[in-house]
Structures are given as structure tokens and as C-alpha cells.
C-alpha positions as CSV (number, residue, x, y, z in Angstrom):
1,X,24.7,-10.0,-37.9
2,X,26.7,-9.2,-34.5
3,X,24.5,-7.3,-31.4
4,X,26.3,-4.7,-29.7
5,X,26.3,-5.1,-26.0
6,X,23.4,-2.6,-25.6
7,X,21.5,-4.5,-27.5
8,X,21.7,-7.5,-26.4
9,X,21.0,-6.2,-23.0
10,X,18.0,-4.0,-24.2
11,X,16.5,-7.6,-25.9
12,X,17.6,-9.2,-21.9
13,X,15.5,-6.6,-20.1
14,X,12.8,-7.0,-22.1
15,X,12.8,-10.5,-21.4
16,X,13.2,-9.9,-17.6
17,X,9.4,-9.4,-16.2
18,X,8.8,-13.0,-17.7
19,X,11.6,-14.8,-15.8
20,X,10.3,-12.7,-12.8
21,X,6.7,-13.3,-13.2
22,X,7.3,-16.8,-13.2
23,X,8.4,-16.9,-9.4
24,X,5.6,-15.0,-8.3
25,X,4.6,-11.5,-7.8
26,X,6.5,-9.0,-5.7
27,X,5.3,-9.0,-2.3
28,X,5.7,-6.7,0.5
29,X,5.1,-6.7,4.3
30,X,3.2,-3.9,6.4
31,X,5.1,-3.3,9.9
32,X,4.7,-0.2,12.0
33,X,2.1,1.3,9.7
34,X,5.1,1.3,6.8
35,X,5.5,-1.2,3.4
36,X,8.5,-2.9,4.0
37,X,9.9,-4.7,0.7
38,X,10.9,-8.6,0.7
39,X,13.9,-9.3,-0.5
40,X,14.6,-11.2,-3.8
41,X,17.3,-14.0,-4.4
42,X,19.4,-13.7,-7.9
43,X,20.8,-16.3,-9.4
44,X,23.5,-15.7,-11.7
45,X,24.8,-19.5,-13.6
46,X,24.8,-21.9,-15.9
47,X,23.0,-24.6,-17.3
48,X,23.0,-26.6,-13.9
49,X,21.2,-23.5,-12.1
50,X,18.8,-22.3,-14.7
51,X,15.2,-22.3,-15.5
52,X,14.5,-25.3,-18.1
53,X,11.2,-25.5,-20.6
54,X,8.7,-27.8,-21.4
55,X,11.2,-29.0,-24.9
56,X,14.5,-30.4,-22.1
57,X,12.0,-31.9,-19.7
58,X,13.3,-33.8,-17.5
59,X,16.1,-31.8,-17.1
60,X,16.5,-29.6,-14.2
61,X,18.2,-27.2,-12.8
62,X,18.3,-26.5,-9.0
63,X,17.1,-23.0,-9.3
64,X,14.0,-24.4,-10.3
65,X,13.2,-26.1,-6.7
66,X,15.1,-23.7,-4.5
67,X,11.8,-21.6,-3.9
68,X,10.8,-24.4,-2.1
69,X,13.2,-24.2,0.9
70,X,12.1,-20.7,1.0
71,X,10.0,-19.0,3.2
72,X,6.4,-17.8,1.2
73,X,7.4,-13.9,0.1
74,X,10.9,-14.6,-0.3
75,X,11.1,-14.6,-4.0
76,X,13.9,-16.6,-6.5
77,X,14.6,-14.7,-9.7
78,X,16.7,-16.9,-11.8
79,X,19.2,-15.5,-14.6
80,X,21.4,-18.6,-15.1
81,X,21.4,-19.6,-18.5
82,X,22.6,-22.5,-20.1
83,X,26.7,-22.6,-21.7
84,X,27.8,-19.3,-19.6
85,X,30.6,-18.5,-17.6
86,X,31.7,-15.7,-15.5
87,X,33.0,-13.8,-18.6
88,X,30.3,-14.5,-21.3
89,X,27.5,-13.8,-19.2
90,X,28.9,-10.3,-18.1
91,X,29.7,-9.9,-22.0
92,X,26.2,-10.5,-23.5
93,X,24.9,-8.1,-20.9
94,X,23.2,-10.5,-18.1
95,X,25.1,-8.7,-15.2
96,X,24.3,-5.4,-16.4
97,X,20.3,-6.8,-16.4
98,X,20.4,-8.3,-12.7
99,X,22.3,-4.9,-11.7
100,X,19.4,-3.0,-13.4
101,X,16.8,-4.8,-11.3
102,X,18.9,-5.7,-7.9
103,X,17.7,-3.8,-4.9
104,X,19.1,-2.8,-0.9
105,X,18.8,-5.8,0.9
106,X,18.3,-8.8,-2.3
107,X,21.1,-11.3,-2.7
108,X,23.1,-12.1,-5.5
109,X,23.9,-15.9,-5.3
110,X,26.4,-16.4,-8.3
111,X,27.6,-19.8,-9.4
112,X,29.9,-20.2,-12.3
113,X,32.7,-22.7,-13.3
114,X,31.5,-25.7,-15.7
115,X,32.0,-23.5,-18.3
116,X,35.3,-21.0,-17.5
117,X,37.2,-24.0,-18.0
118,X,36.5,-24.4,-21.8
119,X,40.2,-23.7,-23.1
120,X,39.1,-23.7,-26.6
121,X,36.6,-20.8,-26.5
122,X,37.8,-17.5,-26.0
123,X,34.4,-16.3,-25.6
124,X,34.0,-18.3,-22.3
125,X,37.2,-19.5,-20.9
126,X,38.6,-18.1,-17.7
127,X,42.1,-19.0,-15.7
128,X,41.0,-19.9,-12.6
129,X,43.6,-17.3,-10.5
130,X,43.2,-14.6,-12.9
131,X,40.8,-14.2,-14.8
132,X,38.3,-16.0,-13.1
133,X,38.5,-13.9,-9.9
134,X,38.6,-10.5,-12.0
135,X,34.9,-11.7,-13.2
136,X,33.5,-12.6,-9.9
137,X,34.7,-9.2,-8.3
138,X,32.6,-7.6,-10.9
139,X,29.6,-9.6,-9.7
140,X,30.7,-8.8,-5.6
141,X,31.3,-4.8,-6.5
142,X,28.4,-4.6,-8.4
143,X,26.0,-6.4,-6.1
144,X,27.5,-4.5,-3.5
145,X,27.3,-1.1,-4.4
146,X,23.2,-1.5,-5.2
147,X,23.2,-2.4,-1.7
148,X,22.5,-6.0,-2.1
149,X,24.8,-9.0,-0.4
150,X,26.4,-10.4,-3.1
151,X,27.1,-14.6,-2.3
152,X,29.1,-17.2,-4.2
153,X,28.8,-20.7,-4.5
154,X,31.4,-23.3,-5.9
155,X,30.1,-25.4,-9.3
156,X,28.0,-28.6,-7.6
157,X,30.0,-31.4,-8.9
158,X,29.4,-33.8,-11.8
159,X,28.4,-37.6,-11.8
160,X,31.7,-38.7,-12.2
161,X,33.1,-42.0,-10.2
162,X,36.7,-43.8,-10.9
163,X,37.1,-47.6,-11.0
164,X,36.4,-48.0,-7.6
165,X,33.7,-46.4,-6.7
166,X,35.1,-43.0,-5.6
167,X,33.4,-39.7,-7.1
168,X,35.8,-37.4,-8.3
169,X,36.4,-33.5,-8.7
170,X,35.9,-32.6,-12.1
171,X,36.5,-28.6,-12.1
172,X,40.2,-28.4,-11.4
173,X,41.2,-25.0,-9.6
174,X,38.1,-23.2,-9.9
175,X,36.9,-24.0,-6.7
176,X,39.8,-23.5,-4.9
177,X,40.3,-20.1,-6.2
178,X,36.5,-19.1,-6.0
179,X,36.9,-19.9,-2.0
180,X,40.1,-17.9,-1.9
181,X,38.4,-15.0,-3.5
182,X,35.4,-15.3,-1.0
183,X,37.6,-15.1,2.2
184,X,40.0,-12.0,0.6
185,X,36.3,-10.2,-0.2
186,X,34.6,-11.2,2.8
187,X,32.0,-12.5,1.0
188,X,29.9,-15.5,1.9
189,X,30.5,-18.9,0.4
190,X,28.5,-22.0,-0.3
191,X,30.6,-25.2,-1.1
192,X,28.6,-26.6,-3.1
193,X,31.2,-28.9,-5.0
194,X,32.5,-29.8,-2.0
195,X,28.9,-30.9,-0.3
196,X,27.8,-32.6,-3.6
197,X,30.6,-34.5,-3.9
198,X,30.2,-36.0,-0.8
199,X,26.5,-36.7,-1.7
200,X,27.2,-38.1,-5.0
201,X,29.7,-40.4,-2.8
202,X,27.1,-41.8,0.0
203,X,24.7,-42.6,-3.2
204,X,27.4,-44.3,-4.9
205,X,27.7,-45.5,-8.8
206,X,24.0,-46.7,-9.4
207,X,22.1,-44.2,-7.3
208,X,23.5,-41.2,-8.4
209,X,22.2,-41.6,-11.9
210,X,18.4,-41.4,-10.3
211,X,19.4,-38.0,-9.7
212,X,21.0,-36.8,-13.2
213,X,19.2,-36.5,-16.3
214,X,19.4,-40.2,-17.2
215,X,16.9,-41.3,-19.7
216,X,16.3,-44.2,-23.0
217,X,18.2,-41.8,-25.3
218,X,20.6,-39.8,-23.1
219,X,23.6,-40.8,-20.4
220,X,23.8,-36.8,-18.8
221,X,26.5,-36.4,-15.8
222,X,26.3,-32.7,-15.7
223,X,22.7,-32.1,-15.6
224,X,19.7,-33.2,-13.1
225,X,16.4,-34.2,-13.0
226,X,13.8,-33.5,-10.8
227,X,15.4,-35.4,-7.4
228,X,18.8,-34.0,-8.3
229,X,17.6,-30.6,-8.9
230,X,15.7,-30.9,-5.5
231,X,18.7,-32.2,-4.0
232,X,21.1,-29.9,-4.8
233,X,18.5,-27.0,-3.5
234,X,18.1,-28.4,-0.8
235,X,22.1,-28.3,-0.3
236,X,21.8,-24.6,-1.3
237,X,19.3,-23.8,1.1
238,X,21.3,-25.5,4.0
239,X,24.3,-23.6,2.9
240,X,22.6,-20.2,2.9
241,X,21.1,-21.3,7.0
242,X,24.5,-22.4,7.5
243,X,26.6,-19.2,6.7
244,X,23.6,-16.7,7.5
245,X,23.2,-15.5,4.7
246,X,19.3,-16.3,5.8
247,X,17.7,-16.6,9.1
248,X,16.1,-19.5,10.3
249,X,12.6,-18.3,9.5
250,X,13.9,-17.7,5.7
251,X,14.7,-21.4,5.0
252,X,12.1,-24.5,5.4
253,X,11.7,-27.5,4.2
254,X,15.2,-28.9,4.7
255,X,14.1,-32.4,6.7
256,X,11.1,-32.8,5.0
257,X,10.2,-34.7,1.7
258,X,9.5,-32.3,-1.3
259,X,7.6,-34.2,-4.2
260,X,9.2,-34.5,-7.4
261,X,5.7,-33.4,-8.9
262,X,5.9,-29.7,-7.8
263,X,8.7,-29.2,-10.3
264,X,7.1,-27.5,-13.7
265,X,8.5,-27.0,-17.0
266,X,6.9,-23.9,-18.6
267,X,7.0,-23.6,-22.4
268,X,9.6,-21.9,-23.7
């Protein structure tokens, strides 16, 4: 049987205060004798931002260790899910969840790509200069008129290296067009393909795969473990410094070691 949109939204909210919980409770900050409200971060992805359970361990995604580049109070609430683009996650609802929960001064940090490209599935596929764009305004407008600061950030790059050594692109014209769209909105961009590529480069063929979800049974160039996850964060986090999206006293961490033991993997 088929759920309408409401419903699948409806069954989404109700999953929502889990999700949150999991990041920590909502804090606030007394100044001038007044409760002033921390912001939250939103993440809106796929499979390469989202929160992963105790059944995929080790695989990570780099929502999972951005909170801890961030400043204690500043809270990450992650609605990347696994196998969704720009279009399917607006379809099944998710948007309309964040956009139900999004408040004045949050952020919106929305990463999609890996999946808009997959030609044969209507449900997901996006054209880069088209479609693609129409989807991310809807993301930017929405964000925007809750009177949050809506941010994107290009697909970080797969483990992908040609015959001599030299990581490639893998996600055609989506990048391009996702930083065309930012500069015509005015919204803030984090490169993220274009910074992990380079990182994927200085660790070269072996390295890199001590950073993707490598194991006995399983050769994974798309998805991370616990040092890629952390990684790729921590490229995030920079980014966010970088562009001001955040203030100095927001972002931490980013020359110092974070232990692969912090991340968790909750069960499902």
C-alpha cells in the first residue's frame, strides 16, 4: 500500500524528537535578565551525512562527528537519510519535517547530489541545471522564510583514483551548478567536493581507504568510517569558519586530534 505525502510526513514528525534527543537537549542562554535560544544546525543529505545504527557499524557518516567541532550548546540535528536526493527527500515529506521544526536564527546546511544523478529512477534523479536547482531553491525559500540561514554544500567526493594515482570527480555537473545556484541566491557555500578531493589526493591510493568503510567483507568508496566521517567534519566545520556562516567561538576542535572512540552507533 502507497502513503500519501501527509502521511508519510505525519509518521516523519513523529520520528523527529528521537533524532533530536540524540544530539542533546535544547539549551538556552540567559543575557540581560532574558532566555536567549541557541541555535540548531539541520542537516538535510544522504547516506554520506546521516546518522548510522548499531546494524552498519562501521559506517559513518560526517553528521555523526560534526558536533564535535562545535561549540557546547550549539546543537546538530541530523535529517540526512540514506538513498535521497534533492527531489525524493522533499517528496516523502522530510523538508516539510525540518520546516516544521526550523527556527529564526538555525541553519539549514543541505547537501545532496550522489543520488540526483541516478538516471534510471524517476523517483530520485535530478538534471543538474534544471531540476536540480528548482529543488535546492525549495530548501533556500523555505529555510529562509522561517528565518533561518539556509547553507549548501557540494557532495564530498568518492574514493575514486585513475591509473596513476590521481583522485577523480565522480558527480559530473552537480557541483558546478550547486555553486552557480549559491552565488545567483546569495547563499553561502561549502565546497566540500572540491576540499575532499584534494584530501583524498594528499592521502593517495592506500591511505584513503583507512578513511572509507573498508572492511573483510566489503570494498565501500562512497561511505566512511569513523576517521573519514571525522575528517570530512572537520572540513565542514572549517568551511562554515571560513565563509562565516559561524563565528570563531562556534567552531573548535579543528587542529586538534578527535578520537575515533567518541563516535557511537545507537541501535536502530
Amino acid at each position: 500500500m502507497s502513503l500519501t505525502r501527509r502521511q508519510v510526513t505525519t509518521a516523519a514528525l513523529a520520528a523527529v524528537p528521537l533524532a533530536v534527543a540524540a544530539t542533546g537537549p535544547a539549551s538556552a542562554a540567559v543575557s540581560s535578565g532574558r532566555v536567549r535560544r541557541e541555535p540548531t544546525v539541520y542537516l538535510a543529505g544522504d547516506s554520506t551525512a546521516a546518522q548510522k545504527y548499531a546494524d552498519a557499524r562501521p559506517e559513518t557518516g560526517w553528521g555523526m562527528a560534526l558536533p564535535f567541532f562545535l561549540r557546547t550548546g550549539l546543537k546538530v540535528s541530523n535529517h540526512a537519510v540514506n538513498g535521497r536526493s534533492s527531489k525524493s527527500f522533499i517528496d516523502e515529506g522530510r523538508l516539510d519535517v525540518v520546516l516544521g521544526a526550523i527556527r529564526p536564527g538555525d541553519f539549514l546546511i543541505v547537501q545532496f547530489g550522489h543520488n540526483d544523478s541516478k538516471v534510471a529512477d524517476p523517483t530520485r534523479y535530478t538534471e543538474p541545471w534544471t531540476t536540480y536547482q528548482d529543488y535546492l531553491r525549495q530548501y533556500i525559500d523555505g529555510a529562509r522564510a522561517r528565518g533561518a540561514r539556509p547553507v549548501l554544500a557540494t557532495s564530498v567526493e568518492r574514493r575514486k583514483f585513475d591509473a596513476g594515482g590521481v583522485a577523480q570527480p565522480t558527480h559530473g555537473a552537480y557541483p558546478a551548478a550547486m555553486r552557480a545556484l549559491a552565488q545567483e541566491e546569495g547563499v553561502a557555500l561549502l565546497d566540500i567536493q572540491t576540499l575532499s578531493l584534494a584530501l583524498w589526493q594528499k592521502l593517495g591510493v592506500e591511505e584513503t581507504k583507512k578513511y572509507f568503510n573498508w572492511t573483510e567483507t566489503e570494498q565501500d568508496n562512497t561511505h566512511f568510517n569513523p576517521p573519514g566521517a571525522i575528517a570530512v567534519a572537520r572540513l565542514v566545520a572549517s568551511e562554515l569558519l571560513r565563509r562565516r556562516v559561524l563565528a570563531p567561538r562556534d567552531v573548535r576542535r579543528l587542529n586538534e586530534t578527535v578520537p575515533d572512540s567518541w563516535i557511537t552507533w545507537p541501535q536502530a
